[in-house]
MIDOSE-1310 file (N, C-alpha, C; in nm, 2 decimals, decimal comma, always signed):
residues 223
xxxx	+1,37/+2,05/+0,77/+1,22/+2,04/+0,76/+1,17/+1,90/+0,76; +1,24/+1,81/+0,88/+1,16/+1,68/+0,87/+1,14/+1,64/+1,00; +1,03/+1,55/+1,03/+1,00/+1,54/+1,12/+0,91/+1,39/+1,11; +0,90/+1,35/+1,26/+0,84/+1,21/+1,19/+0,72/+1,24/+1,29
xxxx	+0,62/+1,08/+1,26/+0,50/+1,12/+1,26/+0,48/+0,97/+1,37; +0,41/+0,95/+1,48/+0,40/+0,80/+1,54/+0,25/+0,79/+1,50; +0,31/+0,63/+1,47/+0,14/+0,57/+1,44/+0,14/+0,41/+1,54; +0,06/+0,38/+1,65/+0,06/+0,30/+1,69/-0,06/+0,20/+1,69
xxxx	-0,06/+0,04/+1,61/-0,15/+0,00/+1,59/-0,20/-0,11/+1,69; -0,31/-0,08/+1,75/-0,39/-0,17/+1,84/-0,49/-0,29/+1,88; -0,45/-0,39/+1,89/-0,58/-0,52/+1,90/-0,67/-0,45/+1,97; -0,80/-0,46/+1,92/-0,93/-0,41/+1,98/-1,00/-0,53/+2,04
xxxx	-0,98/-0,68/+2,00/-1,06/-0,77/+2,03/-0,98/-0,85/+2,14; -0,96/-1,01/+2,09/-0,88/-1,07/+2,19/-0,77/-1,04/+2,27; -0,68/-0,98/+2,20/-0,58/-0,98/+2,26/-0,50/-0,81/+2,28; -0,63/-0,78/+2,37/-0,56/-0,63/+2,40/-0,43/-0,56/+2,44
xxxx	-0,36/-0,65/+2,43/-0,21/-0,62/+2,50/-0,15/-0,65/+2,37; -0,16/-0,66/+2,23/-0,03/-0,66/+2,16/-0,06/-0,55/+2,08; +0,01/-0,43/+2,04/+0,05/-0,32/+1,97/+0,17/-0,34/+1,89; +0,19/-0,23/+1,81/+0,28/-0,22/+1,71/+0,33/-0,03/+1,67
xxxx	+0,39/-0,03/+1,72/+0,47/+0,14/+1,75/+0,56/+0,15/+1,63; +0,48/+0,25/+1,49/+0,61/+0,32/+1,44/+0,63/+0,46/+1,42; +0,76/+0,49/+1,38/+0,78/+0,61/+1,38/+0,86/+0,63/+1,21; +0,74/+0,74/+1,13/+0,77/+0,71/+1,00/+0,85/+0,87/+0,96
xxxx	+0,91/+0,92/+0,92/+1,00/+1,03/+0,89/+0,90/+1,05/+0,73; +0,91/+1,21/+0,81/+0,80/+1,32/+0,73/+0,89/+1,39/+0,64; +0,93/+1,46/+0,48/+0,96/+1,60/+0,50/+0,83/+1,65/+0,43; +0,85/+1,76/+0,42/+0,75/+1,90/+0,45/+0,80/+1,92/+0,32
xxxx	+0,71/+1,90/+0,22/+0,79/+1,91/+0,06/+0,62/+1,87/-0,01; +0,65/+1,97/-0,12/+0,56/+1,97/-0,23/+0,47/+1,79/-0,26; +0,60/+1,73/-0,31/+0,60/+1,62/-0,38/+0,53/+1,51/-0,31; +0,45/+1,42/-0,41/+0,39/+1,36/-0,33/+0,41/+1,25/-0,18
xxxx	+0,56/+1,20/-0,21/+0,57/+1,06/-0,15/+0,64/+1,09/-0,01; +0,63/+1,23/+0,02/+0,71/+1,24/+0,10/+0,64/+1,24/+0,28; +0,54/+1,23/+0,27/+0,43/+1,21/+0,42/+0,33/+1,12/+0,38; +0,23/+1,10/+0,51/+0,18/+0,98/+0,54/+0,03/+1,05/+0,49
xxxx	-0,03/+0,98/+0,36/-0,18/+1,00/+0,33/-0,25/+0,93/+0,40; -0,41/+1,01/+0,41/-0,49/+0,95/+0,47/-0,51/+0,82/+0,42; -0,53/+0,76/+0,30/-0,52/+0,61/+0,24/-0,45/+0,52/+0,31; -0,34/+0,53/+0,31/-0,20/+0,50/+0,38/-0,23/+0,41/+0,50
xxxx	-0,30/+0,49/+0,62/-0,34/+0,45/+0,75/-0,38/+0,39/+0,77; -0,52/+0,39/+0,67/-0,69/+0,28/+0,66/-0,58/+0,15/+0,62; -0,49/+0,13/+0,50/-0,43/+0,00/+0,42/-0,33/-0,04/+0,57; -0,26/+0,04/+0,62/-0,19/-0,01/+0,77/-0,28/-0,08/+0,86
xxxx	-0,40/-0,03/+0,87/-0,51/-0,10/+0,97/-0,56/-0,19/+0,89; -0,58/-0,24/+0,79/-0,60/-0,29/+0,72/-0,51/-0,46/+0,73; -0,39/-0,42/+0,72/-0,26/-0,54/+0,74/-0,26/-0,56/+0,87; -0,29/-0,45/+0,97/-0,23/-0,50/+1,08/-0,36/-0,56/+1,12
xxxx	-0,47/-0,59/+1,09/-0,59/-0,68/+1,12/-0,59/-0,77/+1,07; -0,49/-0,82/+0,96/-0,44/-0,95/+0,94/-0,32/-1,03/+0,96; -0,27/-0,97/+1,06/-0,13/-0,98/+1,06/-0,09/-1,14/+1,07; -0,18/-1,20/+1,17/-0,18/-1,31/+1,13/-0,15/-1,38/+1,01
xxxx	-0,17/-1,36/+0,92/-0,14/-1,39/+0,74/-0,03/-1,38/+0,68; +0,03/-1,28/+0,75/+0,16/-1,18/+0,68/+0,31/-1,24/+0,71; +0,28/-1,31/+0,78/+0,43/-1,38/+0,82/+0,48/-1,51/+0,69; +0,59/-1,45/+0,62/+0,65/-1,53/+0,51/+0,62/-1,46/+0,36
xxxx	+0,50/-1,42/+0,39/+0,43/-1,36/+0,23/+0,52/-1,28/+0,18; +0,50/-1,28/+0,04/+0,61/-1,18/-0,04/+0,48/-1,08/-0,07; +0,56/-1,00/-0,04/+0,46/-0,86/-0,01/+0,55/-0,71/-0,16; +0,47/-0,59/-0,18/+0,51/-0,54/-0,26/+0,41/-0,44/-0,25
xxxx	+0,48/-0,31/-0,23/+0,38/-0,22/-0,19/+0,49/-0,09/-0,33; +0,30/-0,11/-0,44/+0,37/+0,03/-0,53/+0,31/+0,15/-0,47; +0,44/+0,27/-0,53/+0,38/+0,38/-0,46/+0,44/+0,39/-0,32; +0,52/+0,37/-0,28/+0,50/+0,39/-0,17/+0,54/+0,47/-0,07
xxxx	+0,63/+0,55/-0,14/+0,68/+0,68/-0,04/+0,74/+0,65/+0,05; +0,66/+0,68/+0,17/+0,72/+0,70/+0,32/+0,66/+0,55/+0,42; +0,60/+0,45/+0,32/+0,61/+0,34/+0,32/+0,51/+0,27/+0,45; +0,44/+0,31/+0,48/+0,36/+0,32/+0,63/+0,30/+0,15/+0,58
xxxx	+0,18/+0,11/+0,54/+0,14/-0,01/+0,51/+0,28/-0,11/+0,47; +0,41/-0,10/+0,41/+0,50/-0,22/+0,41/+0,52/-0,21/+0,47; +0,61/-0,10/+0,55/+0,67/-0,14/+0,75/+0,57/-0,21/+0,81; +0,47/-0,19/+0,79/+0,39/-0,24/+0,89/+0,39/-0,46/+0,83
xxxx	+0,40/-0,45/+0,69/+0,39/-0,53/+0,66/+0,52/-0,64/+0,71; +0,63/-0,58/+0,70/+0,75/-0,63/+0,73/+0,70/-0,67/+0,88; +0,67/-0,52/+0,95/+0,73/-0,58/+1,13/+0,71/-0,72/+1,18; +0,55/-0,77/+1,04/+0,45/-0,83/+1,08/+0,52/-0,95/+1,02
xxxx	+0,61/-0,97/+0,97/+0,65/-1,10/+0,92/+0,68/-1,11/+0,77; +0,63/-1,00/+0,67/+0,64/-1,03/+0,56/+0,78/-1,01/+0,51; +0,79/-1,09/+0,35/+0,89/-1,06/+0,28/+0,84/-0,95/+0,21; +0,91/-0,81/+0,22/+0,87/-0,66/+0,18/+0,96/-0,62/+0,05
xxxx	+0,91/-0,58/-0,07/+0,94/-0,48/-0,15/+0,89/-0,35/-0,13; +0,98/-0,27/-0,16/+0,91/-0,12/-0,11/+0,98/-0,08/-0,27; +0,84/-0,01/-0,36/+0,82/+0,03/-0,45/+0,83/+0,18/-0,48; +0,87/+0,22/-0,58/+0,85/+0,40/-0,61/+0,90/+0,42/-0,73
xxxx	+0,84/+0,52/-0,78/+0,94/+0,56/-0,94/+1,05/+0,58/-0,94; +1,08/+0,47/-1,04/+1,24/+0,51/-1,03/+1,30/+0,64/-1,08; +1,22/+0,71/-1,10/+1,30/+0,86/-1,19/+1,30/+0,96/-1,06; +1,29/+0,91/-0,96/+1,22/+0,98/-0,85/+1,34/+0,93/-0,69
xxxx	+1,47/+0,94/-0,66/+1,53/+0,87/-0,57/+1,49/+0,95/-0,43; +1,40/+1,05/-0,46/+1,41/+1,09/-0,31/+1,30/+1,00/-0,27; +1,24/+0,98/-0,32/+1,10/+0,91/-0,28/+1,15/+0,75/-0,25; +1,30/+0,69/-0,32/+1,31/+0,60/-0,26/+1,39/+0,59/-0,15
xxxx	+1,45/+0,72/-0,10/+1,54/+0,76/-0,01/+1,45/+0,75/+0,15; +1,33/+0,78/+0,08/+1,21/+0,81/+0,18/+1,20/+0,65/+0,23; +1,18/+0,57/+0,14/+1,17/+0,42/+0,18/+1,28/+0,34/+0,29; +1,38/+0,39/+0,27/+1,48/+0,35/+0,33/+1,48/+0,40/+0,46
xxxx	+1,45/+0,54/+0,45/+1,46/+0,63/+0,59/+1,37/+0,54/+0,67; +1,23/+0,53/+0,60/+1,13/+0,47/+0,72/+1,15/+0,32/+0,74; +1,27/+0,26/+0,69/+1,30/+0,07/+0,72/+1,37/+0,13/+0,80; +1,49/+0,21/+0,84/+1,56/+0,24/+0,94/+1,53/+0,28/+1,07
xxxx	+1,39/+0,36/+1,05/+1,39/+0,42/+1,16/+1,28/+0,33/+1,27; +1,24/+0,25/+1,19/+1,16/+0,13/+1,21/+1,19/-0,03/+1,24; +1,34/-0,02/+1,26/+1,42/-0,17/+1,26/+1,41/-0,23/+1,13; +1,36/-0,17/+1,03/+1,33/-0,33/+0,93/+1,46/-0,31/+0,84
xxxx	+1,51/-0,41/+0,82/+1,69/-0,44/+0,78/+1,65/-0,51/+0,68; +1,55/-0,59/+0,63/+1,57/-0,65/+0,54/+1,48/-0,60/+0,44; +1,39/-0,57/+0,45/+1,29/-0,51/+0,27/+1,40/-0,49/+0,19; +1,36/-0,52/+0,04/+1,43/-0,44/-0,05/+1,34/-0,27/-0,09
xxxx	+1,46/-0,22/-0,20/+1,41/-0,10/-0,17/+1,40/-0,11/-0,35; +1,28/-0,09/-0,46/+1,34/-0,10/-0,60/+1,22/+0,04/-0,64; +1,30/+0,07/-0,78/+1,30/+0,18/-0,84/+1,22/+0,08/-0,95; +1,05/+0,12/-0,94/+0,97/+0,05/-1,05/+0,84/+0,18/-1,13
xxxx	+0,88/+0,17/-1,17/+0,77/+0,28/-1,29/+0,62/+0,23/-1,37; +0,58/+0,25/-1,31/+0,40/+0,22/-1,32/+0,42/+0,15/-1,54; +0,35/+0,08/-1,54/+0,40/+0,10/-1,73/+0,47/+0,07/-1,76; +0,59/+0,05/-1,70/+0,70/+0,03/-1,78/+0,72/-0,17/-1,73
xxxx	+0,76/-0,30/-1,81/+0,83/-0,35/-1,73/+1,00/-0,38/-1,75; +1,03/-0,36/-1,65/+1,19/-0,32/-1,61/+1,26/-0,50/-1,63; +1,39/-0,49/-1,65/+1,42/-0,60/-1,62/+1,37/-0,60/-1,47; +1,43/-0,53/-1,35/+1,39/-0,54/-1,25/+1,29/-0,64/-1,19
xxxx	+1,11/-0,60/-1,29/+1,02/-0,61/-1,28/+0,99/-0,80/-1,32; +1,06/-0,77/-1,42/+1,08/-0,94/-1,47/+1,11/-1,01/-1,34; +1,21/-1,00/-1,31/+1,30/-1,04/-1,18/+1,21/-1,08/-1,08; +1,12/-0,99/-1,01/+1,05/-0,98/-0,91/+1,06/-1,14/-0,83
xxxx	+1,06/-1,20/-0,75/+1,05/-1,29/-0,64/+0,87/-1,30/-0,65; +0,81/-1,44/-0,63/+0,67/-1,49/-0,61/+0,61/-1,43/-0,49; +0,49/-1,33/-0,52/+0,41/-1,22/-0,48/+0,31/-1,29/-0,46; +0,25/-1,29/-0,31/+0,10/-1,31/-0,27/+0,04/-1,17/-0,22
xxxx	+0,10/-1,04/-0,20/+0,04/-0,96/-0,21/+0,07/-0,83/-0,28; +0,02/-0,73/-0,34/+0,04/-0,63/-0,37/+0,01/-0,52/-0,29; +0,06/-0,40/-0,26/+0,00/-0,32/-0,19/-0,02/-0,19/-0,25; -0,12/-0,10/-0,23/-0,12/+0,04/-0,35/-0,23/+0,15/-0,27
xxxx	-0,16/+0,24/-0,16/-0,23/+0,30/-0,10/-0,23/+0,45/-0,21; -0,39/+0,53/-0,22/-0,38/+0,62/-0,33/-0,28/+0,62/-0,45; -0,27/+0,54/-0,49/-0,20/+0,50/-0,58/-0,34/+0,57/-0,76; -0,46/+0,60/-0,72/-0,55/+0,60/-0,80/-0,56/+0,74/-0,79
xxxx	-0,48/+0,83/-0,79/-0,43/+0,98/-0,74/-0,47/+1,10/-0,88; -0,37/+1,05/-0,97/-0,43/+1,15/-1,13/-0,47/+1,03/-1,18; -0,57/+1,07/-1,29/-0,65/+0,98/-1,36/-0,55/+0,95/-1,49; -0,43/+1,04/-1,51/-0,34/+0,99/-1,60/-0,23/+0,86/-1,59
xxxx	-0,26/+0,86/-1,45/-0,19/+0,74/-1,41/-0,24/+0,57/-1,41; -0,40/+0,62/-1,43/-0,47/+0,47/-1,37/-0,43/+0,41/-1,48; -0,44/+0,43/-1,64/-0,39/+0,32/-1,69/-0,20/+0,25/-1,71; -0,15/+0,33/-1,65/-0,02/+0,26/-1,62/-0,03/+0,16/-1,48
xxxx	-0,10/+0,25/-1,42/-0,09/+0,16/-1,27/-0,21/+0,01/-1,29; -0,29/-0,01/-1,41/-0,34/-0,14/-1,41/-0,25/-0,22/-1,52; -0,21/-0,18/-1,61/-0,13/-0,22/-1,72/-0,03/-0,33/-1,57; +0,06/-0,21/-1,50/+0,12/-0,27/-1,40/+0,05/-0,45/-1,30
xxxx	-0,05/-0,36/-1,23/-0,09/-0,43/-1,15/-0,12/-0,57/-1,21; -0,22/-0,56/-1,34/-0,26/-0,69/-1,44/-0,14/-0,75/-1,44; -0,03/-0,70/-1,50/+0,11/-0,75/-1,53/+0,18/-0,83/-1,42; +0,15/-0,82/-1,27/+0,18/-0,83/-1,22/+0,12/-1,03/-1,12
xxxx	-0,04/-0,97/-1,14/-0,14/-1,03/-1,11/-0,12/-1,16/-1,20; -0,07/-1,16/-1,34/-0,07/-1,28/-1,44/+0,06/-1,38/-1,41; +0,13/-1,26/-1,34/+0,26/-1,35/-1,32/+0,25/-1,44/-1,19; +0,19/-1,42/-1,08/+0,15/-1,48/-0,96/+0,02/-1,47/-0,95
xxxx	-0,08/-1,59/-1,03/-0,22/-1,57/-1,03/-0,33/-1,56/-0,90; -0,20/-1,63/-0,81/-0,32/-1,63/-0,65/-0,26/-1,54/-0,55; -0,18/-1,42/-0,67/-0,13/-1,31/-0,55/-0,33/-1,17/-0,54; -0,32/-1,14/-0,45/-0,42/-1,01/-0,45/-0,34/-0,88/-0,42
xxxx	-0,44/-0,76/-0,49/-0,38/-0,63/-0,47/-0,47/-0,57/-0,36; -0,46/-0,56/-0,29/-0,47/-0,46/-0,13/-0,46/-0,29/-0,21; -0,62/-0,24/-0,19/-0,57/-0,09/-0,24/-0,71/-0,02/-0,15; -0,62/+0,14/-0,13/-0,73/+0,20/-0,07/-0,67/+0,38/-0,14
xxxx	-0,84/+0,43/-0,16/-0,81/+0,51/-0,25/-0,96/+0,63/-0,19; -0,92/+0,71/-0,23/-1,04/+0,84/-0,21/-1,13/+0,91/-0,37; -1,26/+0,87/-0,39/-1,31/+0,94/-0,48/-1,30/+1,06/-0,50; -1,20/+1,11/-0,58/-1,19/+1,27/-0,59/-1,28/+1,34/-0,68
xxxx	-1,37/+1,25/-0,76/-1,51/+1,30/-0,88/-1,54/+1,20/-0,92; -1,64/+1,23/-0,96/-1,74/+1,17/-0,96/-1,72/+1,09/-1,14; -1,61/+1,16/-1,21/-1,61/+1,08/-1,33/-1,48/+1,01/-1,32; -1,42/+0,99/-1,25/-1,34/+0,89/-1,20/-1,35/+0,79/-1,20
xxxx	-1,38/+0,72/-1,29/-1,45/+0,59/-1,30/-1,34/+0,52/-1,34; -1,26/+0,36/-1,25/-1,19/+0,28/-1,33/-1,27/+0,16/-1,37; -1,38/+0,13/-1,33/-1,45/+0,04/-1,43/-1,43/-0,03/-1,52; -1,44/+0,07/-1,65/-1,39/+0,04/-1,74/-1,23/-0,04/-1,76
xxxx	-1,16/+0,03/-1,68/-1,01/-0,06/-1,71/-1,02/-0,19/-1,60; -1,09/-0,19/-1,53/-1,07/-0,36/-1,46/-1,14/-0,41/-1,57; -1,24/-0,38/-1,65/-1,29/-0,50/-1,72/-1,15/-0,51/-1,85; -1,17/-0,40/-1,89/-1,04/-0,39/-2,00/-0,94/-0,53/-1,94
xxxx	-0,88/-0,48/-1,83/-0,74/-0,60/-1,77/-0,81/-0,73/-1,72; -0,93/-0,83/-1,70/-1,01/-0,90/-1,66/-0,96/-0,87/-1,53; -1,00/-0,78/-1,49/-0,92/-0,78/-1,33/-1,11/-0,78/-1,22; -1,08/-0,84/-1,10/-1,20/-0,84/-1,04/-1,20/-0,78/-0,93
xxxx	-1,31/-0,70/-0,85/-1,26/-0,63/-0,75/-1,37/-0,57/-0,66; -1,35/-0,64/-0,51/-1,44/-0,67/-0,42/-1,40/-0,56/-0,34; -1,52/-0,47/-0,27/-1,53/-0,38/-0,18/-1,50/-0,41/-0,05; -1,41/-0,38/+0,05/-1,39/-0,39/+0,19/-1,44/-0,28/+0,24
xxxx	-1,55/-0,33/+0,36/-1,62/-0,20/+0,45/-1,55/-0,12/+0,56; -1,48/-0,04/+0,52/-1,40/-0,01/+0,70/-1,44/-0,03/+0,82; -1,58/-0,04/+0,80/-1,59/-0,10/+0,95/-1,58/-0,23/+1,00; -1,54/-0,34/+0,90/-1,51/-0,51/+0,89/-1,39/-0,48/+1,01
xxxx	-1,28/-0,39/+0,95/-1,15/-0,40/+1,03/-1,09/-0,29/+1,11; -1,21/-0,22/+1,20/-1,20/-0,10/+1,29/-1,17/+0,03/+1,20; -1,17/+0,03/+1,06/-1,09/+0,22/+1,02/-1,21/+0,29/+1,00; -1,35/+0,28/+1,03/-1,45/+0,37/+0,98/-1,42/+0,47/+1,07
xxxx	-1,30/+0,52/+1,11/-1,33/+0,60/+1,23/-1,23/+0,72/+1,22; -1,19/+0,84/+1,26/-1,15/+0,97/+1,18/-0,99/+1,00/+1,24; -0,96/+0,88/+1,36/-0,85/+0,87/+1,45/-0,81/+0,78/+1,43; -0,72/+0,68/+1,30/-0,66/+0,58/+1,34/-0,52/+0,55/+1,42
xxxx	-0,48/+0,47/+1,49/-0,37/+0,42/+1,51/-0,29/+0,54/+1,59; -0,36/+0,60/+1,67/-0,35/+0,75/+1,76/-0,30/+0,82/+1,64; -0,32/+0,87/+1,53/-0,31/+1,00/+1,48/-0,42/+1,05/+1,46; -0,40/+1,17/+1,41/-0,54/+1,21/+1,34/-0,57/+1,22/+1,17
xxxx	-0,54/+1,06/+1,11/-0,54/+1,05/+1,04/-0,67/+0,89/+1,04; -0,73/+0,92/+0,94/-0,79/+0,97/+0,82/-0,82/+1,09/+0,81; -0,86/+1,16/+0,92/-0,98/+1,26/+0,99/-1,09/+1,26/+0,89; -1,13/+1,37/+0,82/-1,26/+1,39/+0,73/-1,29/+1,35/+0,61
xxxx	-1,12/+1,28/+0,57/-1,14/+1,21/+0,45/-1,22/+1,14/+0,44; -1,27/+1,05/+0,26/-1,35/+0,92/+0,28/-1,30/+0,87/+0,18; -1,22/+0,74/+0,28/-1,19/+0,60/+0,21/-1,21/+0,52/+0,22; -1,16/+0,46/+0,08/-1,22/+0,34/+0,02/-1,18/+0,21/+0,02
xxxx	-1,16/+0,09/+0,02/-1,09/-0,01/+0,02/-1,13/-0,15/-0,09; -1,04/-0,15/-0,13/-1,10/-0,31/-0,26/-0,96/-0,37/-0,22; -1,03/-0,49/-0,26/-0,91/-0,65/-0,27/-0,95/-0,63/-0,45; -0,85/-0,65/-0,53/-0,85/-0,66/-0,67/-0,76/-0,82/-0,68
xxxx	-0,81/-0,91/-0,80/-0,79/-1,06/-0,84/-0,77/-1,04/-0,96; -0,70/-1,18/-1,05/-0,73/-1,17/-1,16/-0,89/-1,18/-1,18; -0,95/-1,20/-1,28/-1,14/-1,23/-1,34/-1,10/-1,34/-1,39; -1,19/-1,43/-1,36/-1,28/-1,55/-1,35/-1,26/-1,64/-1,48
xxx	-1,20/-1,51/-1,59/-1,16/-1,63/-1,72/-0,99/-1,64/-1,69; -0,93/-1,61/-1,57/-0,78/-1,64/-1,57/-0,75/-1,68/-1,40; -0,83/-1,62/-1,34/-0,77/-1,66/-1,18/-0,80/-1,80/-1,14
């Protein structure tokens, strides 16, 4: 029951001839990390309109499943962590499948738990970017996943977290915990970097979803 999914990303402006072809392995399973969310796509289009940037950066994508925004991060030059719960190896089995099937040989692959920090986490290599596609999924999670990201943010102050996420209600409010973590956090318009649109990267993904995009910083008493 697996199957993979192509997403090919396209220069719209100057330089119409360079693209980026991947092929990311699906299974057909309950659980979340195991296919490619609409979030996912918009944060890939997202990187790959900077790609320019990405070559050297230590990159670190939580959450990440089936890994669509770090592959793309890697192809593009970055140094890639690919993130997932560690209580969870299929999900980082999933990580691996999509560096393989994608050429990328070198990401690491780590078993990291929202909340928790791991020796692992200590460890971590100097981060200029974070990556966290729906990552803001159950509202039981958001406070481990800022506890995290803050934690993360203090240790490399001029790293940013790259996140794209879908309002599921209306009381879903994280607000309150960016101010809680001094964390700061600027809205990206999808249409700045071509994703307002229901087809990205030839799939039919986003389609009718509506996503969101922020750059998150430390706040102004620490960054």
């Amino acid at each position: 029951n697996a199957a993979s999914r192509v997403f090919t990303f396209e220069d719209a402006g100057t330089r119409p001839g360079a693209c980026l072809t991947l092929s990311i392995p699906e299974v057909l399973d309950p659980r979340y990390g195991m296919y490619v969310w609409p979030c996912a796509v918009v944060l890939a289009q997202y990187l790959w309109s900077r790609k320019e940037q990405l070559p050297g950066l230590g990159v670190l994508e939580l959450g990440a499943g089936v890994s669509l925004p770090g592959v793309v991060a890697a192809r593009c030059g970055a140094k890639v962590i690919l993130s997932d719960r560690a209580e969870a190896p299929s999900c980082l089995d999933n990580c691996r499948r999509s560096c393989r099937a994608n050429g990328v040989q070198d990401a690491v692959v780590l078993g990291l738990t929202w909340g928790d920090v791991s020796p692992d986490v200590l460890l971590l290599p100097k981060l200029d970017l974070i990556l966290g596609s729906d990552v803001f999924y159950d509202p039981e999670d958001f406070e481990d996943v800022f506890f995290t990201v803050a934690f993360l943010l203090r240790k490399n102050p001029e790293a940013q977290f790259w996140t794209t996420y879908q309002e599921r209600s209306a009381d879903w409010s994280v607000a309150a915990l960016l101010r809680r973590w001094n964390l700061r956090c600027v809205a990206v318009g999808l249409d700045s970097f071509g994703a307002d649109k229901p087809d990205l990267a030839g799939s039919n993904l986003p389609g009718r979803h509506r996503v969101l995009m922020a750059v998150i910083t430390l706040g102004g008493d620490e960054g």
